[in-house]
N, C-alpha and C positions, 0 to 999 in steps of 0.2 A: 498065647494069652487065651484064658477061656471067661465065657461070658454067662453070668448066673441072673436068667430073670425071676421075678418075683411080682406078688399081688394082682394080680388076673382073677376074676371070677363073674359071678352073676349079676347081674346088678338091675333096676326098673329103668325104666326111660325113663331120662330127665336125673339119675343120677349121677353119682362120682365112682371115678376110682383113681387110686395113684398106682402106677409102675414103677419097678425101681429092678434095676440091672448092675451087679456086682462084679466087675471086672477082676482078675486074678492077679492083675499088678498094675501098675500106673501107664496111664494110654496116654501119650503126647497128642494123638490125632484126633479126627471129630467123631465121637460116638454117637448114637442113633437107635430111631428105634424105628422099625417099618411094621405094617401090616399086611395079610392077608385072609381075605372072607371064601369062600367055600366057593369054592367055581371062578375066583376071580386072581387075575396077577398079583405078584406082593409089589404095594406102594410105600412110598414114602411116608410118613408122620410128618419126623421132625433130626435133624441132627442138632448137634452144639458143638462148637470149638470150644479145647482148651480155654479158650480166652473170654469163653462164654456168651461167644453169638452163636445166635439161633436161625434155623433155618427150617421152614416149616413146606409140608408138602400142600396142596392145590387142598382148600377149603378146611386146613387143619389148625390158622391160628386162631380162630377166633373160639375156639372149645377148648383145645388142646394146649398146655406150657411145657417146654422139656428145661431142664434144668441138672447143672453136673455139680457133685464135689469132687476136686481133685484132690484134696485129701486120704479121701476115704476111696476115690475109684471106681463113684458109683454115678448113675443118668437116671434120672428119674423123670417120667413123662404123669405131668397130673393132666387126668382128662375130664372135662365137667359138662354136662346138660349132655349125655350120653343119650344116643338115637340108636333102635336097631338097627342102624347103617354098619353101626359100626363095630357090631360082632365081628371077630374077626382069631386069629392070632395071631400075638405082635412078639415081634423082633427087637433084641437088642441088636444092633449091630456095630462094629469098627473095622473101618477098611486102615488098613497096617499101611506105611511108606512104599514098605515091598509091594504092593498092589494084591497083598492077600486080603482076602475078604473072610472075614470073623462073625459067627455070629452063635447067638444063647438059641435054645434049646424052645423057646417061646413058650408064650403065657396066652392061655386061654379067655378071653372079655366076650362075655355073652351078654347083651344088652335085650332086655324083654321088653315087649308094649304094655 
């Protein structure tokens, strides 16, 4: 499976942006999206099961919503009241049954003051 992110860019504090990651065929398992900022470990966001529960990482639900269509294959992570904390670049991610770890190519969120 390959994973295609999309809509990253620049954006002022206090704004929006949505993510959206295209998966190459239909993912049974929990997709995700993770970050990492420049000097720092990649963390978690947020995953979603299939069945569309959410699972959000340490001070990411109250800004952050991740949301899947199984139809279409896609996770889309809308972020809102964006802080320069949270420059970063984020991950689509799906870990397969097999215990392979999948992930897109990441999308650039630069949050200015």
């Amino acid at each position: 499976v390959q994973l295609q992110a999309s809509g990253g860019g620049l954006v002022q504090a206090g704004g929006s942006l949505r993510l959206s990651c295209q998966a190459s065929r239909s993912i049974a398992e929990d997709m995700g999206w993770y970050r990492q900022a420049p000097g720092k470990q990649r963390e978690l966001v947020a995953t979603i099961t299939r069945g569309h529960f959410p699972n959000y990482g340490n001070s990411m639900r109250d800004r952050f919503s991740i949301s899947r269509d199984n139809d279409k294959n896609t996770v889309s992570l809308q972020m809102s009241n964006l802080e320069p904390e949270d420059t970063a670049v984020y991950y689509c991610h799906v870990q397969l049954r097999t215990g392979v770890d999948v992930w897109g190519r990441g999308t650039q969120v630069t949050v200015s003051s």
